[in-house]
N, C-alpha and C positions, 0 to 999 in steps of 0.2 A: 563377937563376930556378928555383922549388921549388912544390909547392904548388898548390891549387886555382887557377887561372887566372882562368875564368868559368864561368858556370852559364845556360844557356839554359834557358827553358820552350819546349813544345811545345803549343800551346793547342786541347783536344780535348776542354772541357769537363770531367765527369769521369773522361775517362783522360788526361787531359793527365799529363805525367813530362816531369822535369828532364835535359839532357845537363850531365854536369858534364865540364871538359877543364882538365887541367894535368899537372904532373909530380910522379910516387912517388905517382901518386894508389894502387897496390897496396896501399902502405903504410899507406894510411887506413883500419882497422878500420872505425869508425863510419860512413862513408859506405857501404859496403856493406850492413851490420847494419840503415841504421835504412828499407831498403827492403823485409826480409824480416819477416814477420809470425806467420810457425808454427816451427817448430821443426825442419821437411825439408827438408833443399835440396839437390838434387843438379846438383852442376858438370859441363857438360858442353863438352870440350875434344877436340884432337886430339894425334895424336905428337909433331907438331913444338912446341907450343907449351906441351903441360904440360909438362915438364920446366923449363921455366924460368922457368914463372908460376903453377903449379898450387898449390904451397910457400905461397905468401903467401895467395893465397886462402884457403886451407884457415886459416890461421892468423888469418886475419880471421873464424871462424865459430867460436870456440869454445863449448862446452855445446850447440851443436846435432847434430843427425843429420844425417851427412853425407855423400854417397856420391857416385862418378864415374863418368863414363862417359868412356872414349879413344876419340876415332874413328879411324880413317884418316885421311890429309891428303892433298887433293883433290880436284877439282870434279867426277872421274867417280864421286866417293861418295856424290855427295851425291843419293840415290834411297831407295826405300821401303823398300828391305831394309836399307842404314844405319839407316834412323831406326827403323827395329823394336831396335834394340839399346837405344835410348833408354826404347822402352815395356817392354821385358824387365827393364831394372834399376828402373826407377818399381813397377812391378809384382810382382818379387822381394822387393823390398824394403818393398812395401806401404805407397807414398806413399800419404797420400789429398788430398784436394780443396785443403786451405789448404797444399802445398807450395808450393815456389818451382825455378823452375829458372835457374840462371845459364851465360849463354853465356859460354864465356873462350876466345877466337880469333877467325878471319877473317869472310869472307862467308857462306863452307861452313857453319860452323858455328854462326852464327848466325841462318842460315835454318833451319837443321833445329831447334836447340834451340827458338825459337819457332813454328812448328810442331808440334810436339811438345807445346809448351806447349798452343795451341789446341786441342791434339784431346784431349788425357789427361783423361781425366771431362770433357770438353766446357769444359776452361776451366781453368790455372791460372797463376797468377805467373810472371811468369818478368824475368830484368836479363841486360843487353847489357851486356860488356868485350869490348870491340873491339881486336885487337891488332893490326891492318892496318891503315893507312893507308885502304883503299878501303873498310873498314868501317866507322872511324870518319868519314869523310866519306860514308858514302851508307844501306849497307847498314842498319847497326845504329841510323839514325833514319827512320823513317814507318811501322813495323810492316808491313813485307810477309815473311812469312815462304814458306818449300814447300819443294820438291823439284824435279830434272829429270826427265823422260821420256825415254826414247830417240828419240821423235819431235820432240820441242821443250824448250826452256828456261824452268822456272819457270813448266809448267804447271799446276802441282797445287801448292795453297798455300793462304794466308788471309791475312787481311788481322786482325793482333792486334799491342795497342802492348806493349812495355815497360813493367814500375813505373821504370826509369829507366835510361841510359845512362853508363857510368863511362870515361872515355877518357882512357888515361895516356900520354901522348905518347912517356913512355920506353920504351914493347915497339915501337918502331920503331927504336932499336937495335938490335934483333935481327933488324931484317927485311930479308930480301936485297935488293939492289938492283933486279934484275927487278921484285917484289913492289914496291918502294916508286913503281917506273915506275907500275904498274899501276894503282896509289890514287890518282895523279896525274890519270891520264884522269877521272874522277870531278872531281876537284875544277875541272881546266880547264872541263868540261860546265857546272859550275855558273856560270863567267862567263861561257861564249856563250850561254847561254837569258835569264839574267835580270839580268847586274849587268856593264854594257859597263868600269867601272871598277876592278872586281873582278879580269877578266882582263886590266888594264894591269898591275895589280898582277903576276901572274902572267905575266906577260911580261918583267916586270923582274926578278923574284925566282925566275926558275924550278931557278936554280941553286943556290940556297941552299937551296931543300926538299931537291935532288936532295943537298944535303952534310949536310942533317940538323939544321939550324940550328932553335934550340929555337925563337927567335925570332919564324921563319919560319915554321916547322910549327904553331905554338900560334894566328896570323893567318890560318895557308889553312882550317885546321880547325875554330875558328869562323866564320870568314867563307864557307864549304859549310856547320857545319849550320845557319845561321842564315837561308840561302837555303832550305836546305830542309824545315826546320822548318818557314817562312812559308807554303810551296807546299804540305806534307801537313795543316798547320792549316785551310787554305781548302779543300782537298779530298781527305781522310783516303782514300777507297775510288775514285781514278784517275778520277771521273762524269764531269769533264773538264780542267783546268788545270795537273791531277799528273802528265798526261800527257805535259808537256813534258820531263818528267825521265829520259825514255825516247830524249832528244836522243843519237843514234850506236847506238842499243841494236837496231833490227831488226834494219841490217843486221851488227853485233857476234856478236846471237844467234846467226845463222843463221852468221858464221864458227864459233862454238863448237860449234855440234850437227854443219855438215857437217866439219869436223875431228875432232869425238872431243871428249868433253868433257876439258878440261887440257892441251889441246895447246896450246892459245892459252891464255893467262889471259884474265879478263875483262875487264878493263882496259886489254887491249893491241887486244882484239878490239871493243872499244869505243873506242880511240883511233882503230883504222883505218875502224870505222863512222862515228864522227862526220867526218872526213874526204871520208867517200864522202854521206855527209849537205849535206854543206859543199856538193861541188861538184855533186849538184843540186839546190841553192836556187839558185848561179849560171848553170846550167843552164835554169832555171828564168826567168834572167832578173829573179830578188830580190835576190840579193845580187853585190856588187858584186868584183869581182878581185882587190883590197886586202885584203877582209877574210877574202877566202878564203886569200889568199896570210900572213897574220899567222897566221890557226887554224893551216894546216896545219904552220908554222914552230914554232908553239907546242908542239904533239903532236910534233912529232921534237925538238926540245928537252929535252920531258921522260924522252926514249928510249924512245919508243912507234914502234909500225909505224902509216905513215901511209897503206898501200894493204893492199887482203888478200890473203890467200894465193893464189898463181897455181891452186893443186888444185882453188879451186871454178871450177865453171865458171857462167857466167851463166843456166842451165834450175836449175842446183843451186840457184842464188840464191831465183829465184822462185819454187821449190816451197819451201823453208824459209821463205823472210819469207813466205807462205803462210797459216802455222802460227804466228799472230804474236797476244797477246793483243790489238793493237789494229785485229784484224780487224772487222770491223764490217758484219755483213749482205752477206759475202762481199766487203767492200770493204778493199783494204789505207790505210790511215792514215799516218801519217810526219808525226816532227817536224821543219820545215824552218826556216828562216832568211830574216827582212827584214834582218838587220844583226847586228855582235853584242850582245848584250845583247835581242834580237827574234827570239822562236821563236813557230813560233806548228804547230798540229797542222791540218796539211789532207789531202784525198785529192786535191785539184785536178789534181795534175802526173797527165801521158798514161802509158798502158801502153809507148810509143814512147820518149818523153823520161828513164823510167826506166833501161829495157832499153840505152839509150845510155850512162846514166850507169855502168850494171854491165860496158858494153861495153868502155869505154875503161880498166877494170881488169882485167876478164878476158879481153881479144882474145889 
């Protein structure tokens, strides 16, 4: 199995952009060329991942001007004073307005690269190669670009799509196993909110992603962006249905900020959210035993942590999820669970009922 795969559309009007997913897609000159339109394009990667991808890119751009940026690799880089190195070499180098900028790596770096994109002269081009599992299922489809804060996660950002998505299933050869855990939480998310058959699937198969199977990986990875395509096409800018896709993410966040950003990946801090999500829906009295008892079987299958770390304590909890973008008129939000494949966003659950559900992880 070689080759372009599938090609999904992302339907946004006129910024709708193509995810294209198969394997050697690096190898394909022209699919990257005929997304760029000016003659500047600067790559922007990290330590771990140029060296062993940055070679073909380059060699996919010949007769243009072409310049890099290496970041650091990690989540605790990804803040304002990173992304000023992005505006130093646009700037050095004397990009203007019709550049392009290409993301080549993880989450990290596709959040800043686009970003970056949004702010440089208020607008320009920029392509998502996603080399992480958690990126080509989440990150690098629905254009949410930013930064972290030391107070919160992904609070400083924009909301800008892609001219298009290049996902070559082979740079997950090179991806550690932790890391490949971590992309997994993502994609399990994608069958408890919206596709109850999606995560049979995923129940069955969880071992064959976890071995690499081309097979397997080319079905989980259009069947997540295909879910989430559908959900950022109906509501691009989060107003309300996009919000489901935030199912494990407050309380995730808030493991990630009260840890240290990198201590946790996000992935893991989001398998043990979604978890703690899980059991208050049944807490809650929504969701029933069974389906809570399959999730959480599912998330330690994929080698994710299914509870969080003992360090935070429950007053920690609630000042971080606090600080949560789906605060709302001082009111905290949470995507909870009628079944799976049924998420739905309420504030209904008590200050009581939560504080129980944070208790019986952090007693």
């Amino acid at each position: 199995m070689s080759g372009l795969l599938s090609t999904l559309q992302v339907e946004l009007g006129e910024r709708s952009y193509p995810i294209y997913i198969g394997q050697g897609l690096l190898n394909d000159a022209e699919l990257l060329v005929r997304h760029i339109k000016s003659r500047q394009v600067l790559v922007v990667s990290n330590e771990t991942v140029a060296p062993h991808y940055m070679e073909k890119v380059l060699r996919s751009l010949p007769g243009l001007q072409v310049e890099q940026v290496i970041l650091p690799d990690g989540e605790k880089y990804k803040n304002l004073d990173v992304l000023n190195t992005i505006f130093d070499q646009l700037l050095r180098k004397r990009f203007d307005r019709g550049c392009t900028l290409v993301a080549l790596g993880g989450g990290v770096v596709g959040d800043m690269t686009g970003f970056a994109a949004a702010c440089y002269q208020r607008g320009v081009d920029f392509i998502q190669i996603p080399t992480t599992l958690l990126s080509q299922v989440d990150s690098s489809v629905g254009g949410k670009t930013g930064v972290n804060h030391p107070l919160g996660k992904n609070m400083i950002g924009a909301f800008y799509q892609p001219n298009a998505v290049i996902i070559d299933i082979d740079t997950l050869n090179t991806l550690p196993a932790r890391e490949l855990s971590a992309g997994l939480a993502e994609v399990i998310k994608h069958g408890i909110i919206q596709d109850a058959g999606y995560f049979s699937w995923l129940e069955a198969h969880i071992q064959e992603l976890r071995n690499l199977d081309p097979e397997a990986l080319a079905y989980a990875i259009e069947g997540s962006c295909r879910i989430k395509s559908r959900v950022v096409s109906a509501d691009e800018k989060e107003a309300g249905q996009r919000a489901l896709l935030n199912f494990g993410h407050t309380f995730g966040h808030a493991i990630e900020t009260g840890m240290g950003y990198g201590i946790w990946l996000h992935g893991e801090a989001v398998g043990a959210g979604m978890c703690m999500a899980t059991r208050l829906s049944r807490m809650m009295g929504w969701l029933d035993g069974e389906d809570e008892g399959r999730i959480v079987a599912v998330v330690d299958a994929a080698g994710l942590p299914v509870s969080p770390p003992r360090e935070l304590s429950l007053a920690c909890f609630r000042e971080l999820m606090a600080v949560d973008k789906k605060v709302m008129a001082g009111q905290l939000r949470l995507v909870l669970l009628e079944g799976i494949g049924k998420a739905l966003i309420t504030d209904e659950f008590t200050s009581d009922i939560l504080n129980r559900t944070l208790a019986s992880y952090t007693a």
